[in-house]
N, C-alpha and C positions, 0 to 999 in steps of 0.2 A: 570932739571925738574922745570917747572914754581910752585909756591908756590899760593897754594889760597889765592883770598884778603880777606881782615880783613870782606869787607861789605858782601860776599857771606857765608866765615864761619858765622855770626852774624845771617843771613837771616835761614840759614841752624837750626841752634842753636834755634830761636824764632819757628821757626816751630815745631823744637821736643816739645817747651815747650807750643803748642796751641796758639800759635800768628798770623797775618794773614799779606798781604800785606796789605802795608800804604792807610790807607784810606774805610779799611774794616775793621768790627768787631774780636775781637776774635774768635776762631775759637769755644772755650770752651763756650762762649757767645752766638754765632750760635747755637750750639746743646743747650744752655738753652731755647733759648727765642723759638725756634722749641716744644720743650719739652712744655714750655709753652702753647703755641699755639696749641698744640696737647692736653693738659689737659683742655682748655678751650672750644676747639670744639667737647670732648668728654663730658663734662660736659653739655652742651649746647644740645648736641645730648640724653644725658639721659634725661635733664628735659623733651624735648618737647616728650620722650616716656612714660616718668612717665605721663606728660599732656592726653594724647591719651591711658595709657591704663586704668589710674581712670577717664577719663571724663562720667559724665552719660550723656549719646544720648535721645533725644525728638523722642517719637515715629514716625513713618515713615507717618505722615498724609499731608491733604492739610491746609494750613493756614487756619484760620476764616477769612472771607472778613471785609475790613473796615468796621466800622458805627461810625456816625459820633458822638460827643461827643454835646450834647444840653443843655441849661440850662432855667428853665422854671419856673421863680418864689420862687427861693430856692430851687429849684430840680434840679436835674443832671440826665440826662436822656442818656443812650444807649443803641438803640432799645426802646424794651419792658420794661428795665432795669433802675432801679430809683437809688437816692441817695440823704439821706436828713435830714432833723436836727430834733427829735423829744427832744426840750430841750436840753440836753448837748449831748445827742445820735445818732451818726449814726443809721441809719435804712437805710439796703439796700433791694432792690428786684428784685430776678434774677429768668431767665426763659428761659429754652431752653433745648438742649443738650450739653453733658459736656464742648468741644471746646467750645461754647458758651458761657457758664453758665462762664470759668475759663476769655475770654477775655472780658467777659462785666464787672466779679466781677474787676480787676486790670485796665482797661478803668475807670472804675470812681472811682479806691481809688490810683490809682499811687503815686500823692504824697504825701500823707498818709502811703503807704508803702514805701516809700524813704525815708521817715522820719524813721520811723521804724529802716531801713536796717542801717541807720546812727549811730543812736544811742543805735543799739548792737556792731557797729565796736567802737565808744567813749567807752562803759562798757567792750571790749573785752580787749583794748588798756589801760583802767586802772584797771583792774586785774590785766595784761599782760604788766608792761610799755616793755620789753623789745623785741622790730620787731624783733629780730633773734630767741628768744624765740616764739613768736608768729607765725614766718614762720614755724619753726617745728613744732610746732601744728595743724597746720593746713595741711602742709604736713601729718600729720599721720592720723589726721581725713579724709582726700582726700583717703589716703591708706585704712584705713578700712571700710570707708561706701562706698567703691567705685560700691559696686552692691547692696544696700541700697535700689533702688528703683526694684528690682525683685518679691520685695512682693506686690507692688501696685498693686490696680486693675486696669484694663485697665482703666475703664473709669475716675477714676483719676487722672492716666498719662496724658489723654486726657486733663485735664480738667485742670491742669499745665502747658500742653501746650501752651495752651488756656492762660492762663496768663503770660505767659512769655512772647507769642505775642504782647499782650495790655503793658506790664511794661516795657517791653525794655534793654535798659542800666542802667538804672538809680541806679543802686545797684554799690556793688563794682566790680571793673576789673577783682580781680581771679577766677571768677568762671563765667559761661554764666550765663542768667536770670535761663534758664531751671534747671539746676544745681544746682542754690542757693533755687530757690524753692522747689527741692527736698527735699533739707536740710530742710530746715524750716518743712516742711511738718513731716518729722519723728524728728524733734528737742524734743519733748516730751517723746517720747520713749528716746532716748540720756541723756537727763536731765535727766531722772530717774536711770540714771545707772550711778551715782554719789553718791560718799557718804551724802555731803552736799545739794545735790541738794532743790532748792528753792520753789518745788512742791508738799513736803512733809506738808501740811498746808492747807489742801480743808476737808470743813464740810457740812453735805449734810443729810438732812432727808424726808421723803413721811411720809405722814399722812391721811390714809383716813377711810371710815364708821366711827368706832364706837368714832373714834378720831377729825371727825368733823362733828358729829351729832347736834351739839348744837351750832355752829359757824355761822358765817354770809351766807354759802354755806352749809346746811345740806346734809351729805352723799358726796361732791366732795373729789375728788383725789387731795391732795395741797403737791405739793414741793419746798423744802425750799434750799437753794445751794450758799456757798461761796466759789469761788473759788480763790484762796489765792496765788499769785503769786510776790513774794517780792524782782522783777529784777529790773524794770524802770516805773517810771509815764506813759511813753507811752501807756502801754495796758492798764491800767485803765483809760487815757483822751482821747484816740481814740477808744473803744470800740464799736465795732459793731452788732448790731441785723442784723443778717442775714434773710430774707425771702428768698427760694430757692423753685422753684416748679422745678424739673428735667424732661426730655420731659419722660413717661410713667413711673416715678412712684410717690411717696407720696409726697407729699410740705412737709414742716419742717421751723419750726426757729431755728437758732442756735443763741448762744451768744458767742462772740471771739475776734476775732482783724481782721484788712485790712491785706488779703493776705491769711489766711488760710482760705482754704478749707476744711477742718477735720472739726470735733465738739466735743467739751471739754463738752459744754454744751448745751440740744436744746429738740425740743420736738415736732411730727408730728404732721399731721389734723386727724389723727387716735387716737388720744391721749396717745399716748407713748412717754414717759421721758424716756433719758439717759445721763447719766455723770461720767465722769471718777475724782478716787483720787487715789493720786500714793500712793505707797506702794512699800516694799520690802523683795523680797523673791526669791530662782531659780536661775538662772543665766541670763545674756541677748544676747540677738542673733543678729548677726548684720542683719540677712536676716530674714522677716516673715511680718503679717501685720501691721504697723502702726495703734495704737488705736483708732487717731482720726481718721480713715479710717474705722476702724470695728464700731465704733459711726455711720459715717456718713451712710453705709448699711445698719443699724440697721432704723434709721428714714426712709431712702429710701425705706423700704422695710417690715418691720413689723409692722402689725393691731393687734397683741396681746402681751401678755407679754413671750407666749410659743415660738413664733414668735424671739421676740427680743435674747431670751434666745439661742435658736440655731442657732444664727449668730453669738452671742458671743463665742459662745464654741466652732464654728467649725474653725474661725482664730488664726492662729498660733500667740502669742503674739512675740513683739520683748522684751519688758520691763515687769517688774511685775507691778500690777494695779488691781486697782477695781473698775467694772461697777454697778451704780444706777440704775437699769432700772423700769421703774411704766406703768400703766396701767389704764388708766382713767375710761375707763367704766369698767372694773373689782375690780376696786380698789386695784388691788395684787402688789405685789411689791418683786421686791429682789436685792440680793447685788451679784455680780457674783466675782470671785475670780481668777485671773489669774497671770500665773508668766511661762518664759519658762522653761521646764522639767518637770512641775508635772499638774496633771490631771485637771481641772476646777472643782471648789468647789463652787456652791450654796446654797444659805440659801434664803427662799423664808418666807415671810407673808403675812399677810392680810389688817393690821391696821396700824401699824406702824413700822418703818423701820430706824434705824438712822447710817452713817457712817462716819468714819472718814479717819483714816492711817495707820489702823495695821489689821493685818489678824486673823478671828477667827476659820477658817477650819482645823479641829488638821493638815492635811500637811502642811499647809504653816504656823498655830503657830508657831510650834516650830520652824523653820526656824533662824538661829541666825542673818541673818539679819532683820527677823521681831521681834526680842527680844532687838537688837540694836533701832529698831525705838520707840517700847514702852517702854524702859529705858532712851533715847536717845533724844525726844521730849515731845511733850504737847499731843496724838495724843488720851492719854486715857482721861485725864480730859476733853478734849473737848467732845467724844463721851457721858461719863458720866453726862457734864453737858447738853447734848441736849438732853438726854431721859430724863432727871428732867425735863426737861423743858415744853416737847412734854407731858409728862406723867401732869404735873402740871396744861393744860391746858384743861385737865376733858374735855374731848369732843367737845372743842369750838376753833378747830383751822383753822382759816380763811383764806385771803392772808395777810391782817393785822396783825393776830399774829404771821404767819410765819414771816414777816417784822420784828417783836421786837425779835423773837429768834435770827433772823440772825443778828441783831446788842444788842444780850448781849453780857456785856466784863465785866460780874461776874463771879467767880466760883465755884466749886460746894459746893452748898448749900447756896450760894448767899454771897462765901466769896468775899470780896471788891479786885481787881486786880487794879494795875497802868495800865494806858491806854496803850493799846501796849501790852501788857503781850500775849504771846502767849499761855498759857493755857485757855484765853475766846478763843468763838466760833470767834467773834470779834475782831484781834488783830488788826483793822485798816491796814491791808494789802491785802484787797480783790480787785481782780483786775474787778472782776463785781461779783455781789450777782444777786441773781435773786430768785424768787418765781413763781410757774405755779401753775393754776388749772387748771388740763388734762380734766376735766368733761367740763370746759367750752372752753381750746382749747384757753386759756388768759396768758400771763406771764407779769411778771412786772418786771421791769429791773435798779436798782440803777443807775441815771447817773453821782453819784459820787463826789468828792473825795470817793473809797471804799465804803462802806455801807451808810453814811450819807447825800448822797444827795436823792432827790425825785426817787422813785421808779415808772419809768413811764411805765402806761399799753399800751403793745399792743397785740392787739386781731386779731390772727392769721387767726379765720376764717373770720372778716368784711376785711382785709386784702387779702385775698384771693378772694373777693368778693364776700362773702355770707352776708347773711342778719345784720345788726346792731345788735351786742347782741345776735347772732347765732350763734353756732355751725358749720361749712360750714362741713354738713354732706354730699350734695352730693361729696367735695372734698376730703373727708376722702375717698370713692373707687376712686375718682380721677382715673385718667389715667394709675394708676397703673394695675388695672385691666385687662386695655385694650391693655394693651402689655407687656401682659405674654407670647403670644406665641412669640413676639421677643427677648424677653428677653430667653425664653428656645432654640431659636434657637445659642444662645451665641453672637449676635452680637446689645449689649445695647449701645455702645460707640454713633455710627453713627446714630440709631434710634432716628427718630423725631414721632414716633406713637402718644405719651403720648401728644404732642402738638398740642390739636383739637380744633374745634371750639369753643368748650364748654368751653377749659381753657382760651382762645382766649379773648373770651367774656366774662368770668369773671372779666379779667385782666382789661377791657373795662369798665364795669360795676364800678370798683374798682376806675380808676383815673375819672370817672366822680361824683362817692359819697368821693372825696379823703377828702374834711373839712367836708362832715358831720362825716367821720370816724375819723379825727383829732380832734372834738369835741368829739365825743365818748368816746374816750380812754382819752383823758385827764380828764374827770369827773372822772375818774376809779385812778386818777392818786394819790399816797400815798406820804401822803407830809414830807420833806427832817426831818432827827433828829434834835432834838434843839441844840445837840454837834456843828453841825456846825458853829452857830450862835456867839458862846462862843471864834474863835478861839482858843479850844485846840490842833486842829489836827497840827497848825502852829508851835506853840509852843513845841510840839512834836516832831516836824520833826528838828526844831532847834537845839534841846538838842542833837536831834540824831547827829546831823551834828558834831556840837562838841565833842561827844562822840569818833565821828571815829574820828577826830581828835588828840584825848588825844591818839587814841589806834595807831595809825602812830607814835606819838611820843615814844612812849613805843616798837615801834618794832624798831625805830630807835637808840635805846640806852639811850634815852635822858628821863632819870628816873625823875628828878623832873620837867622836864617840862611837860611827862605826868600826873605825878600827878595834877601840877595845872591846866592844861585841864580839866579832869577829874575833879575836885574841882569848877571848873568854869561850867561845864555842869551840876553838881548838883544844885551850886546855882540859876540851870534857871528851872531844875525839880529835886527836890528831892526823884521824886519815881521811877527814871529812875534805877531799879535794876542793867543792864547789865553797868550803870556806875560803881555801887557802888561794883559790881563785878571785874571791872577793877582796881579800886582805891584799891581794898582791893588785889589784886593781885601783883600791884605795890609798894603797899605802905610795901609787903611782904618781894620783892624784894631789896626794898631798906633797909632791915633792920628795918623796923618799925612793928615789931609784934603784939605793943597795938592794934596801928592804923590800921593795916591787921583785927583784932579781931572783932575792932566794926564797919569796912566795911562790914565785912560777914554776923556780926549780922543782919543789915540791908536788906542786899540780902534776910535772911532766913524770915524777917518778909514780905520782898515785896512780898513771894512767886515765888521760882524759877521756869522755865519753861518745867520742868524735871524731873523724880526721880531721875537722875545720877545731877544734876546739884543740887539740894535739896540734895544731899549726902555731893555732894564737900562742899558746902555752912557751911554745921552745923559739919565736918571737921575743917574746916578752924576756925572757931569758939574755936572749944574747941581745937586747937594748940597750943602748949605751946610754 
């Protein structure tokens, strides 16, 4: 019997042990790199279903037809559609239906909001340095708001739409235009369901009869509003006055930024003020209406203050929040109360009205997230120092002295604050202030740095084109009137009613008086604080820079070099509290207890911006 050879047992032998013929892979190797190959196109096969079942879809309409982009003398013009530089201010003016209204508003501010879109992905990326950290973030965020826009009104969608057409690519790749817009659109609501969130900081007061009986406007409705947003220079050097007539209902101005559609802040030709300040309270829903969506109905839609009231209370909130809303020819005013899970709480006046960040309706007091905000922030000293204020100016409250309240940065009782301090009304973080008189249908709009630069008027109704220094009463019934019955039939999206001759030709009427009305309003116009003149606000900003610097260094480990950071930002401002809180924190750290001692002393004299932060402080102090 013939004997196997050496090379066929061998062959035999690598086989059992997963070896393959000369010139092919292992066989063990085979079934990995299968395996692999199998994980990678399973993987690949989940993203693009995760992709497809969070993507949000643009409603089923027909595009908006091109128009062409013109430019006309410092104006930007599409269609009907303006944009243009009042001072440091955009001032835009749109008119149509919503498709329309959202591709003319992004046709002439694209790259304005590209700029935008840029530098929240810069602020995302240094919060966030780490992209794998950041991809799962936004993976969860894609997974939770993925039906986010269910609450929208139609004609909002539409009107997103409408913008996503006009803006294009120009944002980032993970999301379409339609998509990102969404986002943005409920980013408020979002922001507010954060502990820290940077929204927590809007002061806001109505003043009218008996409150400005003796002021330069005897008996008008004047409101006073910062809105305090302390993410990026962007929204306070690109800030936008919105002029908006919607085809069949109320024009409005809003004051905001390129891109949103909502209104934070704004006031119709009906003379109705609303304005939202965040607050917390309830819980948050990821499905229901967007606030600045129930704002913008509210102007759309309400001639009275009974009016404004019952659009507020009938949307579902997603975030808790509180509505200003005023009423110029009535002079009433109230503060509406909302948060998801618990009933809508108003408190209504007559005279005057002043809010801040914390809720007074016994349901949402006690609330332990609103006992967090009043322990937690500046949210009472500021409300207390704006009724001294309002109260102080014994009947003579004008737009003028709305102006000087909205840029105090004393407090109460006229104790002296380092500049920045956030218990002033003023901490030099207002991303636009604004003052209205609803009586006369005028606002005046800071265009900044924050409160210090000139507060330029513009007059909604010579705007709208009614008479110089008028009132545009016939545009207060505006077209709203006249397409009520399309509007009760439920189909407002597509309705062009509200766009008749009449608006046609006011519009007409408007670009042909367009300098005497640029003269107009600039005579109106309130001239910039002397703060600016001083460079302090430079100087401010520097200490700050250094400040975060020392505090990078202190979360890095690196104890004495935060200290002499810190040390080095004093010696540029020494009232810089939130340094000498850092120093006295480190210098804790490091074993230096004296030195910890007469840090905090410091902090307690600069006044902290907090009860809980006033607690730590004279703590810290008496530490042994």
């Amino acid at each position: 019997m013939a004997l196997p050879s050496t090379t066929a047992a061998a062959r035999d032998a690598a086989a059992r042990d997963g070896a393959s013929e000369p010139g092919r892979p292992p066989r063990r190797r085979r079934w990995g790199l299968r395996a692999l190959l199998l994980f990678a196109l399973l993987g690949a096969a989940g993203a693009i279903a995760f992709q497809r079942a969070t993507r949000i879809a643009p409603p089923d309409m027909a595009p908006p037809p091109d128009e062409a982009l013109r430019f006309d003398g410092g104006v930007a013009r599409v269609g009907p559609a303006s944009l243009e530089r009042r001072g440091a201010l955009w001032v835009m003016h749109l008119a149509g239906d919503p498709v329309q209204l959202g591709y003319r508003h992004a046709r002439l501010t694209a790259p304005i909001m590209a700029a935008g879109d840029a530098r929240m992905l810069d602020l995302f990326a240094t919060f966030v340095p780490s992209a794998a950290l950041r991809s799962v973030l936004t993976t969860v965020v894609r997974a939770r708001y993925r039906d986010v826009d269910r609450g929208f009104p139609a004609e909002r969608r539409a009107e997103i739409y409408g913008e996503s057409i006009a803006y294009g690519d120009r944002g980032p790749a993970f999301l379409t235009p339609y998509h990102r817009l969404v986002y943005l659109h409920a980013l408020y609501d979002i922001a507010l369901a954060f502990e820290r969130s940077p929204l927590l900081g809007c002061t806001a007061f109505v003043a009218s009869g008996e409150a400005t009986r003796a002021g330069g406007t005897p008996g008008h409705t004047i409101v006073g509003r910062n809105f305090d947003l302390d993410v990026d220079p962007w929204f306070d050097t690109e800030k936008t006055v919105q002029i908006v007539e919607p085809a069949g209902r109320l024009a409005f101005v809003s004051i905001a930024w390129p891109g949103l559609t909502g209104v934070v802040s704004g006031m119709n030709a009906a003379g109705i003020w609303v304005s939202v300040n965040g607050a917390r309270a309830g819980t948050f829903e990821e499905h229901g209406v967007p606030v600045v969506f129930t704002t913008r109905t509210i102007l759309e839609e309400a001639h009275t203050l009974d009016e404004a009231i019952a659009i507020a209370v009938r949307d579902a909130p997603m975030a808790s929040h509180m509505l200003l809303v005023a009423d110029g020819t009535s002079g009433e005013s109230a503060v509406i109360e909302r948060a998801p899970g618990l009933e809508p709480a108003v408190r209504r006046r007559q005279s005057v009205m002043v809010v801040a960040n914390h809720f007074a309706a016994p349901a949402f007091a006690s609330d332990p997230k609103n006992v967090f905000v009043r322990e937690h922030t500046s949210t009472v000293e500021r409300e207390a120092r704006l009724e001294q204020l309002v109260t102080r100016a014994d009947g003579r409250v004008d737009a003028w002295t709305a102006v000087a309240i909205l840029r105090d940065r004393s407090g109460v009782d006229d104790v002296p604050l380092p500049l920045g301090n956030r218990n002033a009304i003023d901490a030099l973080i207002a991303t636009h202030s604004v003052v209205a008189d609803l009586t006369a249908r005028v606002v005046w709009v800071s265009e900044g740095p924050h409160t210090l630069g000139a507060y330029r008027r513009i007059d909604l109704g010579a705007r709208l084109g009614g008479p110089i220094g008028e009132p545009a009463e016939a545009r207060r019934e505006g077209g709203a009137r006249g397409d009520d019955d399309t509007r009760a039939r439920g189909d407002p999206v597509n309705s062009a009613a509200g766009d008749s001759a009449r608006g046609a030709d006011a519009r007409e009427r408007a670009d042909d008086t367009h300098d005497d009305v640029a003269e107009y309003e600039a005579r109106g116009d309130i001239p910039p604080d002397p703060l600016l003149g001083l460079r302090a606000l430079d100087r401010q900003l520097l200490g700050a820079r250094m400040r975060r610097e020392a505090e990078r260094e202190r979360a890095r480990g690196r104890t004495d070099a935060a200290i002499e950071e810190f040390e080095r930002a004093l010696a540029l401002r020494g009232d810089d509290h939130l340094a000498w809180r850092g120093l006295a924190e480190t210098r804790a750290a490091a074993g230096d207890a004296e030195g910890a001692r007469a840090a905090w002393q410091r902090v307690v004299e600069l006044v902290p911006e907090s009860p809980a932060a006033d607690v730590e402080a004279r703590r810290g102090v008496t530490a042994q």
